[in-house]
Structures are given as C-alpha cells and as structure tokens.
C-alpha positions in Angstrom: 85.3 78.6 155.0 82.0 78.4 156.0 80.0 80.2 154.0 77.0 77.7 152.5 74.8 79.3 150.6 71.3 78.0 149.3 70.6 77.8 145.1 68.2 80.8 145.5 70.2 83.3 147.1 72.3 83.0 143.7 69.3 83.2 141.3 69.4 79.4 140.3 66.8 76.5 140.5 70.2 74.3 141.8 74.1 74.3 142.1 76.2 72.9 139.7 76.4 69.0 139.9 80.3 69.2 140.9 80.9 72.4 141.7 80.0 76.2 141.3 82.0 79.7 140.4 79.8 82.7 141.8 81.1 85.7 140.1 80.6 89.4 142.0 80.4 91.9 139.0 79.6 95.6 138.4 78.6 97.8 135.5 81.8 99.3 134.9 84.5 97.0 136.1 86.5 95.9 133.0 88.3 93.3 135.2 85.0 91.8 135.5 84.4 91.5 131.9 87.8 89.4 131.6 86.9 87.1 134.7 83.3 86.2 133.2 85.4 84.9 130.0 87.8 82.8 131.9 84.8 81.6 134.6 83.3 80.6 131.3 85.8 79.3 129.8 86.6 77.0 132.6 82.8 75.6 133.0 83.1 75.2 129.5 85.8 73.0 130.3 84.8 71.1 133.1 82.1 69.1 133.3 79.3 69.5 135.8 80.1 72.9 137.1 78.0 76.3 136.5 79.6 79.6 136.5 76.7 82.5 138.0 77.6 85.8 137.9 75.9 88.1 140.3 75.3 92.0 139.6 77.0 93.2 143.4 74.9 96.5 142.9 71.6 94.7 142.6 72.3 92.2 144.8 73.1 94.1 148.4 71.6 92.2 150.7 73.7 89.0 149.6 76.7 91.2 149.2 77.0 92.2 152.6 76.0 89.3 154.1 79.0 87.6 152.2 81.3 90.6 153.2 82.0 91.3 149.7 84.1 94.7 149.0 85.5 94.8 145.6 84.7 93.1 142.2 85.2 90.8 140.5 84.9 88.5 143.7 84.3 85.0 143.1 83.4 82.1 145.3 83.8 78.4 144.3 81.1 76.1 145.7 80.9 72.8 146.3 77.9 70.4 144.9 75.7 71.7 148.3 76.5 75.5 148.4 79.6 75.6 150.9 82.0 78.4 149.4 85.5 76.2 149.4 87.4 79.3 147.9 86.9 82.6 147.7 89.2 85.5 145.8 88.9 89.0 144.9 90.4 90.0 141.8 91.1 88.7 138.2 91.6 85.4 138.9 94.1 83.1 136.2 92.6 79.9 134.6 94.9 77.6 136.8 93.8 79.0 139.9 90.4 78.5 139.2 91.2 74.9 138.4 92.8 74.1 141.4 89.7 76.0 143.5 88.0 73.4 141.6 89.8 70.5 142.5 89.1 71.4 146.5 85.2 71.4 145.5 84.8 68.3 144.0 87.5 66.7 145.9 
C-alpha cells in the first residue's frame, strides 16, 4: 500500500506510537457502531496504538482522496502514517490483530 497519511488529515496532534486503526463511519451504519467497539477494544488491548474514527460524510475531501466507498472502512497505520492494511466491512478482532502485527513489525 502506499497510502501515508499526515496526523492532521485524521484530526490528531500525532499517530499512535506503534501503530494506528482509522475507522470510516456514518450516521446510520450499525455495522459501524460494532466496529468502533472492537477498534476499541483492541487499542485497549494493545499498547501504543490509537483507534480514530472519522465521520466519512464530514470528511469528503479525505474520503475521496483515499477512494473510500462503503463504511465502516478502516485503515491500519504504521508509527509514520503509511496505511499497511486496509478493509471495508465489520472487521473480527483477530484480523485486526494480525493488521497490527504488519504495522509494528
């Protein structure tokens, strides 16, 4: 992949220390509302990395410069912004773990 995005273009003063799960949301999408929990869940979890989610609808701009078409999407990113995985989709805890595992690796 090589997407690399910058802290600001997510709404945060800096990216996770290890890592970084960008969630894609919208209003009404209930699979959304389960993916925040698990994102959460696993950033709980695992030390040094920060889960963002991103309202797609107020967010545009970024969301068509990403090519993003459907939510939830979520984007795992390294310590310097480079997207290392990227999924559409309720994602399961053990996938996000593995994503993990190629960020920090």
């Amino acid at each position: 992949m090589t997407d690399s995005l910058g802290a600001a273009d997510i709404g945060v003063d800096r990216f996770g220390e290890r890592a970084t799960l960008v969630q894609f949301s919208s209003a009404f999408c209930q699979p959304c509302r389960a993916t925040r929990r698990v994102l959460r869940d696993v950033s709980t979890m695992v030390g040094g990395v920060t889960h963002v989610e991103i309202d797609a609808e107020g967010a545009l701009e970024l969301v068509r410069r990403l090519g993003i078409v459907s939510t939830p999407t979520v984007l795992v990113l390294d310590a310097q912004g480079r997207t290392v995985r990227r999924a559409a989709g309720q994602p399961r805890r053990a996938d996000v773990i593995a994503a993990l595992g190629e960020a920090v690796a």
